[in-house]
C-alpha positions in Angstrom: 225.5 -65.1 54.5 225.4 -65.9 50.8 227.1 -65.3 47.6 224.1 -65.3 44.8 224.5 -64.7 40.5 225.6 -60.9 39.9 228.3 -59.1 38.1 231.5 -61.0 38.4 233.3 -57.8 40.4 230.4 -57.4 42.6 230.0 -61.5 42.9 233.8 -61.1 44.3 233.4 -58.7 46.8 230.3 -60.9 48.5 232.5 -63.7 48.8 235.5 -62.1 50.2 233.0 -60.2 52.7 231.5 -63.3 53.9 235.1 -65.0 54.4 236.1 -61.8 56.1 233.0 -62.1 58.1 233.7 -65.5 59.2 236.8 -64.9 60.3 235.8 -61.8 62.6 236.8 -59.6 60.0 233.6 -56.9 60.6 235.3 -53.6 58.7 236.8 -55.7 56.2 233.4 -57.2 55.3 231.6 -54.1 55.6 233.8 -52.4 53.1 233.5 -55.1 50.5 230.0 -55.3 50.7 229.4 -51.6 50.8 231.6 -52.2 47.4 229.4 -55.3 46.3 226.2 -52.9 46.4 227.7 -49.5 44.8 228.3 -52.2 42.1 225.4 -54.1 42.3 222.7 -52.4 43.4 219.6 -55.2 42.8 222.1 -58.0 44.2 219.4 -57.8 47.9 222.0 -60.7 49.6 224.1 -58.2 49.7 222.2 -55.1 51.0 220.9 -57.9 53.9 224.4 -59.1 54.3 225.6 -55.5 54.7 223.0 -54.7 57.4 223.7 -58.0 59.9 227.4 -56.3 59.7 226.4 -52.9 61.0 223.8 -54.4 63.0 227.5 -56.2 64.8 228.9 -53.5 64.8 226.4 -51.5 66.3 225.2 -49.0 63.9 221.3 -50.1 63.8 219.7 -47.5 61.8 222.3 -47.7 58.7 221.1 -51.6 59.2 217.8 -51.2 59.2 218.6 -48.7 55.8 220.2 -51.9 54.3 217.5 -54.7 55.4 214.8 -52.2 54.1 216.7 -51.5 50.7 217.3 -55.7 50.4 213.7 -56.7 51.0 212.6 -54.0 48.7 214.1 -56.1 45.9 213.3 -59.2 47.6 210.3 -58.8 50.4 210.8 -62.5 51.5 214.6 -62.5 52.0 215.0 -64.5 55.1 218.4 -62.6 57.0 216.8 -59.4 56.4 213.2 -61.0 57.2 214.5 -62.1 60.7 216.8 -58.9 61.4 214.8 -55.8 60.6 212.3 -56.4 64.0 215.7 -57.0 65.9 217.2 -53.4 64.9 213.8 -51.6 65.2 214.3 -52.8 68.6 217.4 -51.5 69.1 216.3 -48.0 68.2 213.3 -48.1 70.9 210.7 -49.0 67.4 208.3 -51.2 69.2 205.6 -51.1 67.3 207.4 -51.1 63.9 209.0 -54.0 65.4 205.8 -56.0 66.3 204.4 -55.0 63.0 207.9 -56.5 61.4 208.1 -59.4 63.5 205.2 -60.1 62.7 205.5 -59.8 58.6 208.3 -62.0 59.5 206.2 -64.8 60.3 204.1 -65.3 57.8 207.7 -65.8 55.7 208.9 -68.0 59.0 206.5 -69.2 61.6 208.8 -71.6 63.5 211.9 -68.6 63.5 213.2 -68.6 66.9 214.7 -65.1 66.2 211.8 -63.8 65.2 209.4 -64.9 67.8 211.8 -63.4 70.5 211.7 -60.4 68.7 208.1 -60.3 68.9 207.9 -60.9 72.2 210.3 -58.5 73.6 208.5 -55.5 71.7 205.4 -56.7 73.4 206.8 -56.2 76.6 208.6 -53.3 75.5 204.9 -52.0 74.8 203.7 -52.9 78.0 202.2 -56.0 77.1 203.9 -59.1 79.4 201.1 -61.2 79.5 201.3 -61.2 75.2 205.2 -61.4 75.5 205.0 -64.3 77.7 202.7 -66.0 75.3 204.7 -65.3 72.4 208.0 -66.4 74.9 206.0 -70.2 75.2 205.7 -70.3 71.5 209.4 -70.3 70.7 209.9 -72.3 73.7 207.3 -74.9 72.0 209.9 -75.2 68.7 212.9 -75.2 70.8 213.1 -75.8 74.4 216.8 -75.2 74.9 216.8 -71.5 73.7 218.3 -69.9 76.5 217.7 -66.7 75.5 213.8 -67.4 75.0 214.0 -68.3 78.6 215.6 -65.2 79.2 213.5 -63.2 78.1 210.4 -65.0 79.7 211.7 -64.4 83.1 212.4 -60.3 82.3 208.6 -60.6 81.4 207.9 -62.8 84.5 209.6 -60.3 86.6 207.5 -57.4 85.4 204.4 -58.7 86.5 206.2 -59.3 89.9 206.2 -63.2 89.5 210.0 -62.7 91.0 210.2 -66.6 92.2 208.8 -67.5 88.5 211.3 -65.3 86.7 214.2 -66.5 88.9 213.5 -70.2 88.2 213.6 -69.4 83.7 216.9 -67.4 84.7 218.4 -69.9 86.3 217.2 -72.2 83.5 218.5 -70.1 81.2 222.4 -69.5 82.7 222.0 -73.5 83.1 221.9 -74.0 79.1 224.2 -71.3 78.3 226.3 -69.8 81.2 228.1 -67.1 79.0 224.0 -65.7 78.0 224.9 -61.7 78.5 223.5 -59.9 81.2 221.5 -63.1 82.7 223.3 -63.3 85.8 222.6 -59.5 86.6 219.0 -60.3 85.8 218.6 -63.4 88.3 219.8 -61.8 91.2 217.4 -58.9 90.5 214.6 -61.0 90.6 216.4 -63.2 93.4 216.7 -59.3 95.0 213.3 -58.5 94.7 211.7 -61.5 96.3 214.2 -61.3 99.1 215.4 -65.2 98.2 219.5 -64.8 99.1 220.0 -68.2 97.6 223.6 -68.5 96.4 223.7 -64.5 96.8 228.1 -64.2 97.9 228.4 -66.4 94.9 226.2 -65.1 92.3 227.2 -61.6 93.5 230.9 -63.0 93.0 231.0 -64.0 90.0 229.0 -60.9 88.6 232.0 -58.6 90.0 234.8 -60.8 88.7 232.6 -60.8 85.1 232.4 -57.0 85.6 235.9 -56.8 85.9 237.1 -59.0 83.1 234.6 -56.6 80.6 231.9 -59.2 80.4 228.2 -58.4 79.9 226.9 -60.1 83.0 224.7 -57.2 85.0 222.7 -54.3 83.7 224.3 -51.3 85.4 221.4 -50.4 88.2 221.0 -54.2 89.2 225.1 -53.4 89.8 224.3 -50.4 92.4 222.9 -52.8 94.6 226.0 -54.7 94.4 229.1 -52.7 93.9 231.3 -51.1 96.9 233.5 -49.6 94.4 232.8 -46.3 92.0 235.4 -47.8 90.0 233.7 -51.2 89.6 230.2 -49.0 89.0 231.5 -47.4 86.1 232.8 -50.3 84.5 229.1 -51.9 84.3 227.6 -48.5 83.1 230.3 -48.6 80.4 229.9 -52.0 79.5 226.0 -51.1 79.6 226.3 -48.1 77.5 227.5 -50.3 74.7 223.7 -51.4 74.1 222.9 -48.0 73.0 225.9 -46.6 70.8 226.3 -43.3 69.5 225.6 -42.1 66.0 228.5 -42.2 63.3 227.3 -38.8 62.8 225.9 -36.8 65.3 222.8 -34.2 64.6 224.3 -31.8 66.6 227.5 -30.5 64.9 228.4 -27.2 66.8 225.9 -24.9 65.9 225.6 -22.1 68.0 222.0 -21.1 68.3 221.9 -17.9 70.0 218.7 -18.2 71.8 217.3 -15.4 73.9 216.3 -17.9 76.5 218.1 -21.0 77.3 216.2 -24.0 75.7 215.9 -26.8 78.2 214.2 -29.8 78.2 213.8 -32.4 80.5 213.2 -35.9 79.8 211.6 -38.7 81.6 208.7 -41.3 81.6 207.8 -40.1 85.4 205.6 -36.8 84.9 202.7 -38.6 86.9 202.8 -40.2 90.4 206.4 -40.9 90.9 209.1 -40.6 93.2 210.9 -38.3 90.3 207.6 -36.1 90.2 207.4 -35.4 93.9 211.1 -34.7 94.0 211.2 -32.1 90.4 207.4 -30.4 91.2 208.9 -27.2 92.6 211.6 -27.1 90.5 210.0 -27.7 87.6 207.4 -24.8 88.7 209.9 -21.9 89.5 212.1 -21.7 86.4 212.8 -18.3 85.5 210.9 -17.9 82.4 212.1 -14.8 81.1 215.9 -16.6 81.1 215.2 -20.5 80.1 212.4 -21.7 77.8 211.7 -25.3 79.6 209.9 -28.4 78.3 209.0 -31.7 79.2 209.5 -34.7 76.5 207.6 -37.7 77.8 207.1 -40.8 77.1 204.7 -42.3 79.5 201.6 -43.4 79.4 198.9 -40.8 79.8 198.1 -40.5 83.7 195.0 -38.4 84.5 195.6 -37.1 88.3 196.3 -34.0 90.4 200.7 -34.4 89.8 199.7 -34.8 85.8 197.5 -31.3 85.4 200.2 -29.9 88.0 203.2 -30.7 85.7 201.8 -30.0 82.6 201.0 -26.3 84.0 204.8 -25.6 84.8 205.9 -26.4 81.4 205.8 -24.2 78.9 205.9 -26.9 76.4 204.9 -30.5 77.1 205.7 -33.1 74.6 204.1 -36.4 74.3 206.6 -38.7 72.5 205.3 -42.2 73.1 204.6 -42.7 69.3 208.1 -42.1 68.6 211.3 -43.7 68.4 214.4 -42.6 70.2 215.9 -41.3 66.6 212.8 -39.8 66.3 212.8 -37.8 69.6 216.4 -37.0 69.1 215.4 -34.8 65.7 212.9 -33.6 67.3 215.2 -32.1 70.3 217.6 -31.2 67.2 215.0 -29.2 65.2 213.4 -27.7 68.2 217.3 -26.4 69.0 217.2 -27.6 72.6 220.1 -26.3 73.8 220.6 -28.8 77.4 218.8 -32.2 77.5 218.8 -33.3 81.0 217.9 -37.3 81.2 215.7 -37.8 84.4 216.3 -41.6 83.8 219.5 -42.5 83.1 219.3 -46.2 83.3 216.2 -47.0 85.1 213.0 -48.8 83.9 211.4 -47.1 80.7 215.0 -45.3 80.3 215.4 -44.3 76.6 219.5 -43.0 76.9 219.4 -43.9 73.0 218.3 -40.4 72.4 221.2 -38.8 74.0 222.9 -41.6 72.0 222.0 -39.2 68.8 223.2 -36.4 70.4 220.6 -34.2 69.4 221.7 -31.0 72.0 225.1 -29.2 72.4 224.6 -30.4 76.1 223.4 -33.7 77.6 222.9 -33.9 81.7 222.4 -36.7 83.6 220.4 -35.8 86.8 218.3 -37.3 89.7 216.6 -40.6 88.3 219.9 -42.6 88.3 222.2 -42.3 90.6 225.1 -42.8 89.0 227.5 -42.3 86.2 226.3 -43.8 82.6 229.6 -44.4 81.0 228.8 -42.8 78.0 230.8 -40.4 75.9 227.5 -38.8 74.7 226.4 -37.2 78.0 228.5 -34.5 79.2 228.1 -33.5 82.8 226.4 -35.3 86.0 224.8 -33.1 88.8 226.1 -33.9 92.3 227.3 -32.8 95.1 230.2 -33.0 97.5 229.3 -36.1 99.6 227.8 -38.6 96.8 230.9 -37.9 94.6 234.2 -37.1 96.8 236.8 -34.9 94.7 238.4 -38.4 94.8 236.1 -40.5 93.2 235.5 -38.0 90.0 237.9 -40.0 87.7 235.2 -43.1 88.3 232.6 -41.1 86.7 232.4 -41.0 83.0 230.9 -37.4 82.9 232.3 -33.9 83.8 230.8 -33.3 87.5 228.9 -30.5 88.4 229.0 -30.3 92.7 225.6 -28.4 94.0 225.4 -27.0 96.9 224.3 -28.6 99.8 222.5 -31.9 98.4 221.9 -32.7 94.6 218.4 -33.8 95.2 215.5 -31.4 94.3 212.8 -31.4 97.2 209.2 -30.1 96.7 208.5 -28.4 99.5 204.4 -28.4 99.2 204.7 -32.6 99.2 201.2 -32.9 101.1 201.1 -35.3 104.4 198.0 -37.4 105.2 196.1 -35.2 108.0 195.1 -38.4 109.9 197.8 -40.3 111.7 196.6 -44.3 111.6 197.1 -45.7 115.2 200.1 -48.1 115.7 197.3 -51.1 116.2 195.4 -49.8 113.1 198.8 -50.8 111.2 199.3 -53.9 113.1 202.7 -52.1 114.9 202.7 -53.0 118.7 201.6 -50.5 121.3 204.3 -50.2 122.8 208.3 -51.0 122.3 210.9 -49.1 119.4 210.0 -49.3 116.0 212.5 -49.3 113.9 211.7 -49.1 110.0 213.3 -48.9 106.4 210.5 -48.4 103.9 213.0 -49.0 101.1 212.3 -51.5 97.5 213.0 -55.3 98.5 215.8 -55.2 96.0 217.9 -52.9 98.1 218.4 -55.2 101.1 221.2 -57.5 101.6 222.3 -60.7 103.5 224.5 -58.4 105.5 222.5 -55.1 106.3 219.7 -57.3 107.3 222.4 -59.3 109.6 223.3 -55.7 111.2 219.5 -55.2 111.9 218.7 -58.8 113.0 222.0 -57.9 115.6 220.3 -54.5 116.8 217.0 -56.3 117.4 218.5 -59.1 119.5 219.6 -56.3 121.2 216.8 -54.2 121.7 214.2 -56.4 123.8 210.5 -55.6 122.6 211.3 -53.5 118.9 210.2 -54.4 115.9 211.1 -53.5 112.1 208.6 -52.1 109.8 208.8 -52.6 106.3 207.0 -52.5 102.5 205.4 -55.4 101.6 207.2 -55.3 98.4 206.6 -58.3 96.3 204.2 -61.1 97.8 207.1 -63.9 98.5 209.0 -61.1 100.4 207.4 -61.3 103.9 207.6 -65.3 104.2 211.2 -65.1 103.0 212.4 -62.4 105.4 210.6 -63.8 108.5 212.3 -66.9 107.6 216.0 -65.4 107.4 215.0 -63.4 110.6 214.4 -66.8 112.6 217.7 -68.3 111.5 219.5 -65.2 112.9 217.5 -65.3 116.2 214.3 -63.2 115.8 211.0 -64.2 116.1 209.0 -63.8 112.6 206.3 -61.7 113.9 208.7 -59.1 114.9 208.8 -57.8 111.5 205.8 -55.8 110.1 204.9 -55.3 106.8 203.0 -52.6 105.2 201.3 -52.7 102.3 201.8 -50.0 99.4 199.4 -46.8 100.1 199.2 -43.4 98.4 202.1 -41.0 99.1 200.3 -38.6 101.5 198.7 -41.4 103.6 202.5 -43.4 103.6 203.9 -40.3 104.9 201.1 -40.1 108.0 202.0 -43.6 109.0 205.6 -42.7 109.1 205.0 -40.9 112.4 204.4 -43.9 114.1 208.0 -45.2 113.3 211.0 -44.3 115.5 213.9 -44.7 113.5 214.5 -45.3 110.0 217.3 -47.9 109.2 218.9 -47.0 105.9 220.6 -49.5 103.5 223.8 -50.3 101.7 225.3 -50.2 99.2 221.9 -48.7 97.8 220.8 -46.5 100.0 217.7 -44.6 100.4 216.7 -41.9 98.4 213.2 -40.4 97.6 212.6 -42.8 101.0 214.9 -41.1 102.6 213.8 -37.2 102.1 210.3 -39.1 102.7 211.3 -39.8 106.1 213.4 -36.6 106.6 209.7 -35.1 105.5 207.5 -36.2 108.3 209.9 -35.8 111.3 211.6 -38.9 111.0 215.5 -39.3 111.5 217.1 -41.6 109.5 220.8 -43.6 110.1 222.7 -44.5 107.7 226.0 -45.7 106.5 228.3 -44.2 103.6 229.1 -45.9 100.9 231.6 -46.1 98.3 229.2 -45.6 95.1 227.1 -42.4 94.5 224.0 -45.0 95.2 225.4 -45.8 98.7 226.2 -42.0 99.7 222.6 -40.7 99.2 221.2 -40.9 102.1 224.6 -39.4 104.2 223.5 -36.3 101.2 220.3 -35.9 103.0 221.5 -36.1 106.0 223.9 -33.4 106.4 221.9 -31.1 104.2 219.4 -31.4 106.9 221.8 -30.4 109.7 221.8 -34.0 111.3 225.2 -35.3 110.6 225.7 -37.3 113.6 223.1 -39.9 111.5 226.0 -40.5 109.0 228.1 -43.4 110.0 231.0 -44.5 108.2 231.5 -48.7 109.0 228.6 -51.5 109.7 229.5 -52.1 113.2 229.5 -48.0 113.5 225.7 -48.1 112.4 224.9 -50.9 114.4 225.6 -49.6 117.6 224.4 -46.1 117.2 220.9 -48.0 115.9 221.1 -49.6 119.4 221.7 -46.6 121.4 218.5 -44.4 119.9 216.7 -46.9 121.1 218.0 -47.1 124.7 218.6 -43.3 125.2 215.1 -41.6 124.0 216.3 -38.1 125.2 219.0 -38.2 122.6 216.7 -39.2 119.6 214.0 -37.2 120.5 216.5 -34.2 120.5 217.3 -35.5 116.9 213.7 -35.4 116.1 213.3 -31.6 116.8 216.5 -30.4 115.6 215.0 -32.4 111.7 211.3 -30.9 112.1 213.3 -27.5 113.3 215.3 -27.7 110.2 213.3 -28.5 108.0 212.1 -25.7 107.2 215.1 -23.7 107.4 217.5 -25.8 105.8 218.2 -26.0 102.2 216.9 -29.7 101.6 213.5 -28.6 101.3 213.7 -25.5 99.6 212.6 -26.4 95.8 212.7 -22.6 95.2 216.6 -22.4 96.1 217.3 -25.4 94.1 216.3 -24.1 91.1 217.9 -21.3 91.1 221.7 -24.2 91.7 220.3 -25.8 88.7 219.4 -22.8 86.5 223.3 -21.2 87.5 225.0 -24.9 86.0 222.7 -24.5 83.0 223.4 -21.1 82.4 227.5 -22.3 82.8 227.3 -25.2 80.8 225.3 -23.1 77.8 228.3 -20.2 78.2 230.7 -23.3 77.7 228.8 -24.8 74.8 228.3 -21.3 72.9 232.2 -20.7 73.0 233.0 -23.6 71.8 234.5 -25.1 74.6 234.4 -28.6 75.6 232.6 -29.4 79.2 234.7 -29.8 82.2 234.0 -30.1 86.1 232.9 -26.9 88.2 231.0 -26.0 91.5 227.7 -23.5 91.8 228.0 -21.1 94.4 224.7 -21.0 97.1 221.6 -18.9 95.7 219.4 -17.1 98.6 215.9 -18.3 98.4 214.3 -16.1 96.0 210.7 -14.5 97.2 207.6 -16.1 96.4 
């Protein structure tokens, strides 16, 4: 910051603001500034000066206002040069960014700032291998940026280089251990590559940060973590900070009046994705003549047989990948949606700075993210009675909303390969137990995979089946199996297929061995699909309770053990009592059908009952708060 020749009152204020902004003094400075322009309107320092303070104090688009209005008077003012890319950023402008950050550089080519700015919007326009280049640039003017570095291994880790990414993590916590959220974003790529180095540590001294308020760990790298809901939600809340809410809202309490309920869903998964197969039937037996339902998405265009069949159950469907999240909000806002429900919550492609507007009288989180977001901005979380315990509800920022049965949506037409692969044909022995957990790489820890090294000492002749995953996975788990006492070959690995033909293979497995804390989810129901049982172990998070959901939805709660050691030894028993697990196996393919889990139809009908409540709530006026839907009947094709 920097006074420069104005009127003498307004010359004043710009000093006392940069003094108060030296000192930490944020509101102070803002108000003097805000003074300094009223007064001096052409004076740009100030207008730039004004927008790095509500760029601090998170309020990006009255920034970007300020940076726009200073390099109006002055289009190669350096701090607003340098800042605008980095709040277009924050407000999901990716392209206005790259455009900016690159304007930017013909004013400063060598700006460290700017070429990090650059690069992130190219990866946030799904363009790593450009990011990356633009990453090597800055790191070519100043090698001991530890955020460059950073942000080269997040790049690194999206093309699934997870050994590369790891090593410019760890290069970046080495020149500057306090860099926010690096720590949560090495042991995700450590997590992903199955490499356990330092893992009690890291995983140690992300809690304790955690704890202490720091921004060490994005909040769904913390699910694989936690074993505390409380712990959970202080991650999403320290996470939620990164997208705050609007000084005004656009929604003020205007009551629409709508005939139909306006709901819109919103995800980047309306293609071939777990979220898809999950939402199809649900998404397909809405009650027209009650809700009017659309879909706002933001992914790329995917031509295939899920994309024509969700774009036919919507009544509206919404591309929004040319805009930004303030843009999408309005949108929501002039549309009148009356419930937003946020498929994503805080998973990759998330955009929870829409809700941050909040553009709706109600915001749901449901499905995508199992979890709570710590934000005051979305008002109720679907769940159900076993993921959140009436106990746990004060660690979860929202108002709770308890299904029936299990929270997760199940399409019940999900199609199975016809052809069942032979166990040679997958490279699974003959003969001997198979035991399988087709979960993501990230999900598996140093001491679940300890509990299933223990089982398979025990159980001469299995084997464990499992997803390739990322390419150092298989050499790095064969390796931890032979320090624990199990030959390397005795873990298979399967390469990623199609969804039909991954479910046909699944007959070949005998048991499928959850994990915790994250358990399984869509892999689970997967399983549950096909006839296969699935043993787990609760948790203390909404992640690590999942699977236990499933399970007694399905009527097999036997499969839902509460300690380690509990897990371990019914794991062994399956295996050495067949007449017990195949009686498992025909209870599940009896049940399925009958049960609940599967019936898309039914949920629908929980889910358009807590709309219908939580659009009674809004239209009096009332503020949300916690209730339970009663059980629908199936209604009649």
């Amino acid at each position: 910051m920097t006074a420069d020749a104005a009127p003498r009152d307004a010359r004043a204020l710009h000093s006392e603001a940069i003094a108060a902004f030296r000192g930490g003094r944020l509101e102070e400075a803002r108000q003097r500034l805000a003074l300094a322009v009223a007064q001096a309107p052409a004076l740009a320092e100030a207008h730039s000066d004004l927008g790095i303070v509500l760029q601090l104090m998170g309020r990006p688009l009255e920034a970007l206002e300020c940076f726009e209005r200073a390099l109006a008077l002055r289009p190669s003012l350096l701090g607003a040069v340098v800042n605008r890319p980095i709040v277009e950023l924050a407000i999901g402008r990716h392209e206005a960014a790259l455009a900016s950050s690159d304007s930017a550089l013909r004013v400063a080519p060598d700006n460290v700032d700017v070429l990090n700015a650059r690069g992130v919007a190219l990866y946030g326009l799904a363009r790593p291998e450009e990011a990356i280049a633009c990453f090597d640039r800055a790191l070519a003017v100043d090698p001991k940026s530890a955020k460059t570095w950073q942000n080269r291994g997040i790049a690194l880790a999206f093309l699934r280089r997870q050994e590369d990414a790891a090593r410019d993590l760890d290069r970046a916590l080495a020149l500057d251990p306090t860099l926010e959220f690096a720590e949560g974003a090495l042991m995700r790529a450590r997590l992903q590559c199955c490499d356990w180095s330092d893992f009690a540590g890291l995983r140690a001294r992300i809690a304790a940060a955690i704890r202490g308020g720091q921004r060490s760990c994005d909040a769904l790298t913390f699910l694989a973590l936690a074993d505390s809901a409380a712990d959970a939600l202080s991650c999403a809340r320290i996470w939620a900070t990164r997208y705050p809410p609007l000084v005004a809202p656009l929604w003020r309490g205007e009551r629409y009046g709508h005939e139909r309920i306006r709901v819109a869903y919103l995800s980047s998964d309306f293609h071939e994705h777990a979220t898809a197969y999950l939402m199809a039937q649900v998404f397909e037996r809405h009650d027209r003549a009650r809700f009017e339902v659309s879909a706002v998405s933001w992914d790329v265009e995917a031509p295939g047989a899920m994309r024509r069949r969700l774009k036919a159950a919507f009544e509206h469907f919404e591309d929004v990948r040319g805009m930004d999240d303030v843009a999408v909000a309005r949108w929501l806002r002039e549309r009148e949606i009356d419930i937003a429900v946020d498929l994503k919550g805080y998973t990759f492609e998330a955009r929870p700075g829409i809700l941050a507007q909040r553009p709706c009288p109600v915001a749901v989180s449901y499905l995508g993210y199992p979890g709570t977001m710590g934000a005051g901005y979305v008002d109720y979380l679907l769940a159900d009675e076993t993921v959140i315990p009436a106990q746990d509800r004060a660690h979860y920022a929202e108002q709770v909303v308890y299904l029936p049965g299990s929270y997760q949506a199940n399409d019940g037409k999900r199609a199975v390969g016809a052809a069942t692969p032979t166990r040679a044909e997958l490279g699974l022995p003959e003969s001997g137990f198979v035991y399988c957990s087709f979960n993501n790489s990230y999900k598996i820890t140093p001491e679940m995979f300890e509990v299933w090294m223990r089982v398979m000492r025990a159980v001469p002749g299995s084997v464990l089946w499992l997803l390739e995953g990322n390419p150092e996975v298989p050499g790095n788990l064969r390796r931890e199996a032979q320090l624990r006492g199990v030959a390397g070959e005795r873990l298979v690995f399967a390469p990623r297929a199609p969804l039909a033909e991954h479910l046909a293979r699944q007959r070949n497995a005998d048991l499928f061995l959850d994990t915790l804390p994250y358990n399984a989810h869509t892999t689970a129901s997967d399983a549950l699909w096909v006839g296969l049982p699935v043993l787990t172990c609760l948790g203390h998070t909404f992640a690590g309770r999942v699977a236990g959901s499933l399970l007694r939805a399905v009527g097999l709660p036997e499969l839902v053990t509460q300690t380690p050691a509990e897990y371990g030894a019914l794991a062994q028993r399956l295996a050495s009592e067949p007449a017990l697990l195949a009686s498992l196996r025909e209870r599940l393919v009896r049940n399925r059908t009958s049960s609940s889990l599967f019936d898309g139809e039914r949920m629908c009908r929980h889910l358009e009952a807590a709309f219908r409540t939580m659009w009674e709530r809004a239209e009096r006026g009332e503020r949300p708060a916690a209730f339970s839907v009663a059980p629908a009947a199936s209604r009649a094709v």
